[in-house]
C-alpha positions as CSV (number, residue, x, y, z in Angstrom):
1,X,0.0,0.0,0.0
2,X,1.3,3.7,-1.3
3,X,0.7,6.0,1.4
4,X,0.0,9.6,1.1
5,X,3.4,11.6,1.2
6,X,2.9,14.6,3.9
7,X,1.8,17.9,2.1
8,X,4.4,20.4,2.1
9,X,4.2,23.8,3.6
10,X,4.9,25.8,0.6
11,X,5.8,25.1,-3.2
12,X,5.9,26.9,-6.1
13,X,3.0,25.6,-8.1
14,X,-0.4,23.8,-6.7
15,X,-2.0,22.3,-10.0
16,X,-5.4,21.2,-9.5
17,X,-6.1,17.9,-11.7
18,X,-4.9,14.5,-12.0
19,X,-5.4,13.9,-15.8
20,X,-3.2,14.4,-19.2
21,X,-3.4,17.9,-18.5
22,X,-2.6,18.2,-15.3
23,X,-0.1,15.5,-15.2
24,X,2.1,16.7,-18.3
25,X,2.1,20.0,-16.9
26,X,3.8,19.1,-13.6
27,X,5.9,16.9,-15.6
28,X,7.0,20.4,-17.6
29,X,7.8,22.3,-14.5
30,X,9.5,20.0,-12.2
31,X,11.5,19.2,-15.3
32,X,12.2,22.8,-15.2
33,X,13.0,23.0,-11.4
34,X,9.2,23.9,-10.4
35,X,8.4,22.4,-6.8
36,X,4.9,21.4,-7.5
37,X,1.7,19.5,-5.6
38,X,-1.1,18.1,-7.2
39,X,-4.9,17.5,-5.9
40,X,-7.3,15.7,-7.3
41,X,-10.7,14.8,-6.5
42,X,-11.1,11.4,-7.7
43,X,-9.0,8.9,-9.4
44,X,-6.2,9.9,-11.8
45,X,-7.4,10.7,-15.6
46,X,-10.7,10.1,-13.8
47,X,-13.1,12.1,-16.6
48,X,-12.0,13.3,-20.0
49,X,-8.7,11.4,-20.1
50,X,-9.7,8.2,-19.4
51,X,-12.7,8.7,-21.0
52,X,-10.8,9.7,-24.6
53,X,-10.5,7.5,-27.3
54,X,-6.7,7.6,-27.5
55,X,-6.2,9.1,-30.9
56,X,-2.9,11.0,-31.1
57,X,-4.9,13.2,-33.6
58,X,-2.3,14.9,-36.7
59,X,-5.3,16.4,-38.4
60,X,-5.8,14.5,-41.1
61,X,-9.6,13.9,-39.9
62,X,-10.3,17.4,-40.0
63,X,-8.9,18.0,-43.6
64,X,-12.6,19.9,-44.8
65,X,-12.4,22.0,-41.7
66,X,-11.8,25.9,-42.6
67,X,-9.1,26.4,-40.2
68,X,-7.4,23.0,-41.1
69,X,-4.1,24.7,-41.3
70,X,-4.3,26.0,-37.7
71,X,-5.4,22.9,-36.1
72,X,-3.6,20.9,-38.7
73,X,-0.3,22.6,-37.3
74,X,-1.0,22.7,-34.0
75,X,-1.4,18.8,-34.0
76,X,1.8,17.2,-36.2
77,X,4.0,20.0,-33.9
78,X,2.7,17.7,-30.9
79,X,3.0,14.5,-32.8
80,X,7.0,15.0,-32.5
81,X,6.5,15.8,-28.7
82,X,4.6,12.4,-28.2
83,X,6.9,10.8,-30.8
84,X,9.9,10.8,-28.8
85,X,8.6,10.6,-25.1
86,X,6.9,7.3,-26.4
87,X,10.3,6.6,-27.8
88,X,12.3,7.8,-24.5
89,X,14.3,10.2,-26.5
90,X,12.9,13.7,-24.8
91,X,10.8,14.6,-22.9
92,X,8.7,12.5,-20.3
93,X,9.8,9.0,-20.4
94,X,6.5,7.3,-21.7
95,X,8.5,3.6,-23.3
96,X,6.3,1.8,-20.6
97,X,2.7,3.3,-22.4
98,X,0.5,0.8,-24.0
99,X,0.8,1.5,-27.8
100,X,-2.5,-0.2,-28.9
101,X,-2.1,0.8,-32.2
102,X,0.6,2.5,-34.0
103,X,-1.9,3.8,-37.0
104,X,-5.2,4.2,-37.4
105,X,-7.0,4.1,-40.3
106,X,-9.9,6.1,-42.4
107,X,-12.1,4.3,-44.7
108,X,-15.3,4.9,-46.6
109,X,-18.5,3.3,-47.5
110,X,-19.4,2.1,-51.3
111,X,-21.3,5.1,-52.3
112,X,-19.2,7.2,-54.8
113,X,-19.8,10.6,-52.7
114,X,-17.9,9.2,-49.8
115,X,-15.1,7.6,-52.2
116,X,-14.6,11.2,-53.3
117,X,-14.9,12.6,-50.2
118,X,-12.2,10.2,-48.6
119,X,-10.1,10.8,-52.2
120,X,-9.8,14.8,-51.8
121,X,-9.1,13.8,-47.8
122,X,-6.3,11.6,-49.0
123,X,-4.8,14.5,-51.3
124,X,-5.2,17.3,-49.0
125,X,-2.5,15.1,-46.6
126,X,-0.2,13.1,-48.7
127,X,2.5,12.4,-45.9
128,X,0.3,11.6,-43.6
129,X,-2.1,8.8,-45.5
130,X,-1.0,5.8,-47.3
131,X,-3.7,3.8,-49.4
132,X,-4.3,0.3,-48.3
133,X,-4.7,-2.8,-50.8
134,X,-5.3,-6.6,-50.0
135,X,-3.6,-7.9,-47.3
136,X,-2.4,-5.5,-45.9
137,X,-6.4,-4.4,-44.8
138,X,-7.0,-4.6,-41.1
139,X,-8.7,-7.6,-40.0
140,X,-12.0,-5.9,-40.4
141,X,-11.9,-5.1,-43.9
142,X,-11.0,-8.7,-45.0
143,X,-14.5,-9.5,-46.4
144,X,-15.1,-5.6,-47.0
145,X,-16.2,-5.2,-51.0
146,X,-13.5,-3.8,-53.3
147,X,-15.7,-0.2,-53.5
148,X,-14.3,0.7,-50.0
149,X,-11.5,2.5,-49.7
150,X,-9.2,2.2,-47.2
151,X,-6.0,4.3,-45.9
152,X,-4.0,3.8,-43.2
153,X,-2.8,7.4,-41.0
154,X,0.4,7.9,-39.5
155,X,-1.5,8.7,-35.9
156,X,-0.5,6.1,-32.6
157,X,-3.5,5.1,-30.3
158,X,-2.4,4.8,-26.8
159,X,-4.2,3.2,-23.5
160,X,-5.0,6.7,-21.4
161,X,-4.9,4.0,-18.4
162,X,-1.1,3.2,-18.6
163,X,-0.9,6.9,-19.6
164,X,-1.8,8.7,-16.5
165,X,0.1,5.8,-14.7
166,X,3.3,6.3,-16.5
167,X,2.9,10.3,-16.6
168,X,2.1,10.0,-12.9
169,X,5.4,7.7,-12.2
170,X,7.8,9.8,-14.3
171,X,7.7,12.9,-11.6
172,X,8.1,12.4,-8.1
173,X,6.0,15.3,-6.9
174,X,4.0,15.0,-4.0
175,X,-0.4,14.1,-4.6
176,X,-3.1,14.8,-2.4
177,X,-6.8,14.1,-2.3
178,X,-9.4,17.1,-2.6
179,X,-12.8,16.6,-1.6
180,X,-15.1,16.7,-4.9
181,X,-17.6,19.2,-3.1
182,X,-14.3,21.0,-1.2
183,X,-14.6,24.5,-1.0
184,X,-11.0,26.2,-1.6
185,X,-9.4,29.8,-1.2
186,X,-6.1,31.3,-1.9
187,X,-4.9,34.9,-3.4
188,X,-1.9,34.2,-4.8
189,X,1.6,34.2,-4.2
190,X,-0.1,33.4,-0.6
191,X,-1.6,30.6,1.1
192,X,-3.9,27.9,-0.8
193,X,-6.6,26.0,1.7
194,X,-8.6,23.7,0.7
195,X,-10.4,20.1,2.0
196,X,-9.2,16.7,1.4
197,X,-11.3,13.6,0.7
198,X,-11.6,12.5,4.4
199,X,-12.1,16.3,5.3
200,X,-9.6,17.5,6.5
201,X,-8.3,20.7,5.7
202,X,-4.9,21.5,4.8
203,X,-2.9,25.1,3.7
204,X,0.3,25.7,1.8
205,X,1.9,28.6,0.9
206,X,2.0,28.8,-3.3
207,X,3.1,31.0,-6.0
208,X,0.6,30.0,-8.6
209,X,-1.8,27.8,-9.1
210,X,-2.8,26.0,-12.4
211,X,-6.2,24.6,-13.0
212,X,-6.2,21.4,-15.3
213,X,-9.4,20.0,-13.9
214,X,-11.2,19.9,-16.9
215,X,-15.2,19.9,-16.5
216,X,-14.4,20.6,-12.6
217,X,-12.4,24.1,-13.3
218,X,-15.6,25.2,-13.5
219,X,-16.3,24.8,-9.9
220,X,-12.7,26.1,-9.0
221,X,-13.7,29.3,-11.1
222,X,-17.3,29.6,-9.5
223,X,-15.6,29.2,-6.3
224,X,-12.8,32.1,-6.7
225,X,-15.9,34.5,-8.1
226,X,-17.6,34.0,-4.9
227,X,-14.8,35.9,-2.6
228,X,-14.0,38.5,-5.5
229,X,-16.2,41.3,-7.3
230,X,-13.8,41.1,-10.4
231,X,-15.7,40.6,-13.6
232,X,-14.3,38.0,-15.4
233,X,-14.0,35.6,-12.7
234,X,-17.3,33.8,-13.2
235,X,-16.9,30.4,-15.2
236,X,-19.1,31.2,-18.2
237,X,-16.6,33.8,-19.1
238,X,-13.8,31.2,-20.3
239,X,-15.2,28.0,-20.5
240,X,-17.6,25.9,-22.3
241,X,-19.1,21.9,-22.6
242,X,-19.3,20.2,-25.9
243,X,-20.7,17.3,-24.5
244,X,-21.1,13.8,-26.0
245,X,-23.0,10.4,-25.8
246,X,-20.0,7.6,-26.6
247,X,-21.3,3.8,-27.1
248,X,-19.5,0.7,-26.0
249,X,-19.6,-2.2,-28.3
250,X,-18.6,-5.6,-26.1
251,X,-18.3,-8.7,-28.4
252,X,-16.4,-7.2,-31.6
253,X,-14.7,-10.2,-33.9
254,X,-11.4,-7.8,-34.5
255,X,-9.8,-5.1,-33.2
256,X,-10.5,-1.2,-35.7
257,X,-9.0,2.1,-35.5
258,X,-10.3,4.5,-37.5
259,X,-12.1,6.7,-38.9
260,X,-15.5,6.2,-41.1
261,X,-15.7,9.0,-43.3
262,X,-18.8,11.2,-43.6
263,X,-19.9,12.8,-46.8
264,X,-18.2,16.6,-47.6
265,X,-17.7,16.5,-43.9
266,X,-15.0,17.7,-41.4
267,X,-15.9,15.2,-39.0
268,X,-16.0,11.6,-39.5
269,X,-19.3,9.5,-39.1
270,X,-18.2,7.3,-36.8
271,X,-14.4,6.7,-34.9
272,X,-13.7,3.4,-33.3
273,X,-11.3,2.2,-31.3
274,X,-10.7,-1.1,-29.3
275,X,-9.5,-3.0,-26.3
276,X,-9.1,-6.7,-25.9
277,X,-12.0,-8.1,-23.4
278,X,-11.4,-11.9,-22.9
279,X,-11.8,-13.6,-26.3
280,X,-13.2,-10.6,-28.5
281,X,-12.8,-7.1,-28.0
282,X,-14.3,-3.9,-27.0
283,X,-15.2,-0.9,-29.9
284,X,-15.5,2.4,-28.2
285,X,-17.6,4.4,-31.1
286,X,-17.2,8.0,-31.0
287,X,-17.1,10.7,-33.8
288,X,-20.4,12.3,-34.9
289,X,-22.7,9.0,-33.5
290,X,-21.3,10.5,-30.5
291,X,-22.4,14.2,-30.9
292,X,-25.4,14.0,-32.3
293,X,-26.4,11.5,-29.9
294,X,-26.2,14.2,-27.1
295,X,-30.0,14.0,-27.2
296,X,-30.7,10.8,-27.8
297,X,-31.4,8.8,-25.0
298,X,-29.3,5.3,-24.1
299,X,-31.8,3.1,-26.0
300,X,-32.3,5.5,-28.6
301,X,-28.3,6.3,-29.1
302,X,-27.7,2.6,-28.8
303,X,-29.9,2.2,-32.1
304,X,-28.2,4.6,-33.9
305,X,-24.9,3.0,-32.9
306,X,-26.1,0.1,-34.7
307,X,-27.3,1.5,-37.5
308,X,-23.9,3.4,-37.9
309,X,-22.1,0.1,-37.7
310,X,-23.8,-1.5,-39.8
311,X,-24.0,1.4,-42.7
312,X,-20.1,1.5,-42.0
313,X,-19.1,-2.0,-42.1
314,X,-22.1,-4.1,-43.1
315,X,-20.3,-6.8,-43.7
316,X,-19.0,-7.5,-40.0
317,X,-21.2,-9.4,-38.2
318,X,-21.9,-7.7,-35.1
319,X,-25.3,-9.7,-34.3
320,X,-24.1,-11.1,-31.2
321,X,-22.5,-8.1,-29.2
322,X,-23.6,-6.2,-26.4
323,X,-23.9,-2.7,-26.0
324,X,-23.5,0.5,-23.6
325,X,-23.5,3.7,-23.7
326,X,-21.1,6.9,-21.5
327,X,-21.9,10.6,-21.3
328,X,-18.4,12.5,-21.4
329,X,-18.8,16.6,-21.0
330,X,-16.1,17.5,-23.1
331,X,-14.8,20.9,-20.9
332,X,-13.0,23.6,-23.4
333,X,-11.9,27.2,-23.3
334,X,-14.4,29.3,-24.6
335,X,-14.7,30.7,-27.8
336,X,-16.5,33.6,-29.5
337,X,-18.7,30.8,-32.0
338,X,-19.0,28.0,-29.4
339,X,-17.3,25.8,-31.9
340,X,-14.3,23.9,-30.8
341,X,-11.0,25.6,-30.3
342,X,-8.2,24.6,-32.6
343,X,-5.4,25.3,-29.7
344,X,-5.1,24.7,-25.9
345,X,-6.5,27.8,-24.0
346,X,-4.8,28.8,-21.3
347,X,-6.9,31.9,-19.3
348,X,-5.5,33.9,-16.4
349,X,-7.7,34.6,-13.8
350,X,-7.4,37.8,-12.6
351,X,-9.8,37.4,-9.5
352,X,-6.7,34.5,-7.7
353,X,-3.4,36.1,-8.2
354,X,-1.1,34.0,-10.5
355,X,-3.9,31.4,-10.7
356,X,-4.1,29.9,-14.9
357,X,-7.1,27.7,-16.3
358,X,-6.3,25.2,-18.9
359,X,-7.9,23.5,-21.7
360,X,-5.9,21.6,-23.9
361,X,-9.1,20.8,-26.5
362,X,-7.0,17.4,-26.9
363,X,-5.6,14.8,-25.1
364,X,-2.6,15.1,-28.3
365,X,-2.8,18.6,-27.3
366,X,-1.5,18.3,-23.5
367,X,2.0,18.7,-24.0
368,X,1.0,22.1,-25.9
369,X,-0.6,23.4,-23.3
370,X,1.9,22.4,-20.4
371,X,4.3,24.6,-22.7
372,X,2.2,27.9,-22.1
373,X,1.6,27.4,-18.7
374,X,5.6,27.2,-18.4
375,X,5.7,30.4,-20.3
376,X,3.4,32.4,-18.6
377,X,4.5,31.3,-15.2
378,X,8.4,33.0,-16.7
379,X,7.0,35.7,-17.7
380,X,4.8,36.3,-14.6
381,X,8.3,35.9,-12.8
382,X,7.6,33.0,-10.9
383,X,11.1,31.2,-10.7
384,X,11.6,27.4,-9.8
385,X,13.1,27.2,-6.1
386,X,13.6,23.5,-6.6
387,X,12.0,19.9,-7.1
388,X,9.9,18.2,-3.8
389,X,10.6,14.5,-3.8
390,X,7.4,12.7,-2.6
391,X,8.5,8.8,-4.0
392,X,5.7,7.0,-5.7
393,X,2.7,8.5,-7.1
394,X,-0.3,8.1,-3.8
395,X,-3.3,8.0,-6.5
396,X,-3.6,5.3,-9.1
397,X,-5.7,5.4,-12.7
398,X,-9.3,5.7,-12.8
399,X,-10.8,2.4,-14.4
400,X,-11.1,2.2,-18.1
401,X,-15.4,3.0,-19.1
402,X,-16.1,-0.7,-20.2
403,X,-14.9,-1.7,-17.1
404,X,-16.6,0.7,-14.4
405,X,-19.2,-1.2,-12.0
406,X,-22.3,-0.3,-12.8
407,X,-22.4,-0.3,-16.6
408,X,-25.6,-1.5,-17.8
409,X,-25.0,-3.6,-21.3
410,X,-28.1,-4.2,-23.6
């Protein structure tokens, strides 16, 4: 049993979080000398991270989009980032992450709008897609008709469990519970207070404090708003939900990673990824089944799920499979249209001192947005007074969604 290492009486940074986010970013500034302690109210990744899909997105999914070459960029910059960490060459040591695959791949259905429409996608990133013939199909497309198009991406899928683990284990920073309903208080550089899970309360003196809690840096806002009169300092004014309504498939023949590709779209029709559960595997369908299924309810979304999969691959058989659905609230920093950002946002709010909300948008984003925190923390002139040594990380992973208690398969 890891127990809790004591919490320090005063360290340069306090990040609030224990996800992708949060985690990379601690791993940025202890690297850089930063004494840091995180909190987190449940287990780590617990939310958005473990409930990603694992895509190390480089764009090429969003190749209709109108700002392609803004998020395009912003995504094969990271790609190098999460290319040698994986590797061990720079950065956080991440050689122990489960690669599950190292492509994915984007394919189409038999009508000739969606051959074109995968085509043009195809041209628009030349580097990045390679067309796929025969044998060298995924399992999945073994009996698929000669009309479907397939082509492989140069993008890894990686396990966000062994992530958070491994990005968790690579800094030695002390952890701390924080009560999920915890109310908290600081004016920084000053003293932080705040409730842990078995409530009781604890203060350390901080420089900053960076808020990479994702859905629950709302709360942390909202809570700052309600000792200050500084406009700004309300939520609403930097963040926003996208939410979505993901779907579980248990029973799959073969393990898929890709990307279905919808008509003259930007976004795909349907993304699936896997995990091995006993002697089949687990699809976790995403893409627009996901967002437009935000309404739907869980019997209604899980019809539409099947209907997606069958539309996209008709010819697996999937008549045997059971299936599941998960809400995810996507947590972003706001912008002007409500559409998604194309970069991490990181806000300063004004109301807490040196106290920074971030977004990456994401997960292949993290290491983007750990970068500008660095930055602004320079140029706020907060200086590293040295690394806290804490030993092994006191939280472990949250569980994986097909294997929460609780799920209810159909």
């Amino acid at each position: 049993m890891i127990l809790p290492a004591p919490i320090p009486d005063r360290v340069d940074v306090v990040i609030f979080g224990g996800g992708v986010a949060g985690l990379w970013t601690r791993w940025r500034l202890e690297h850089a000398g930063y004494s840091t302690l995180l909190l987190e109210s449940s287990s780590l990744g617990h939310g958005q991270t473990i409930a990603s899909q694992g895509i190390l997105h480089r764009g090429t999914k969003y190749a209709f989009g109108k700002d392609v070459s803004q998020a395009s960029m912003e995504l094969l910059m990271a790609q190098e980032v999460w290319s040698r960490a994986i590797k061990g060459v720079d950065g956080p040591d991440l050689r122990r992450v489960t690669v599950l695959s190292p492509t994915t791949v984007m394919w189409t259905s038999e009508s000739f709008l969606s051959r074109f429409t995968g085509a043009v996608a195809a041209g628009v990133l030349k580097s990045d897609v390679k067309k796929l013939e025969g044998d060298a199909r995924p399992a999945a497309f073994k009996s698929a008709p000669k009309a479907v198009n397939v082509w492989e991406i140069d993008e890894k899928v990686v396990d966000s469990s062994t992530l958070v683990r491994e990005l968790a284990r690579v800094v030695r920073g002390p952890m701390a519970s924080l009560a999920p309903d915890a109310h908290t208080h600081w004016d920084l550089p000053g003293m932080l207070s705040w409730t842990d899970a078995a409530g009781r309360s604890h203060a350390t003196h901080a420089s900053a404090a960076v808020l990479c809690a994702g859905v629950g840096n709302e709360s942390l806002i909202t809570s700052l708003a309600g000792t200050t009169s500084v406009p700004g300092a309300a939520a609403s004014h930097v963040s926003q939900r996208r939410p979505l309504h993901m779907v579980m498939m248990r029973g799959a023949p073969c393990d898929l990673f890709g990307h279905c590709i919808r008509e003259l779209s930007d976004k795909p029709r349907l993304t699936v990824t896997s995990a091995r559960d006993a002697d089949s595997f687990v699809w976790y369908l995403g893409g627009s089944l996901a967002e437009d299924g935000v309404s739907r309810d869980e019997s209604t979304q899980i019809d539409a799920a099947k209907l997606a999969v069958h539309e996209c691959l008709p010819w697996v058989d999937v008549s045997r499979a059971s299936w599941a659905t998960l809400r995810v609230d996507r947590a972003e920093g706001r912008t002007a249209t409500g559409k998604r950002p194309d970069t991490p946002i990181v806000s300063h709010i004004a109301a807490a001192g040196h106290t920074l909300a971030v977004w990456p948008t994401k997960l292949a984003l993290a290491p983007a947005a750990a970068g500008r925190v660095f930055d602004l923390l320079e140029t706020a002139g907060i200086r590293p007074t040295g690394v806290i040594d804490a030993g092994e990380p006191a939280l472990s992973p949250a569980p994986l969604p097909w294997n929460e208690g609780g799920v209810r398969w159909r």
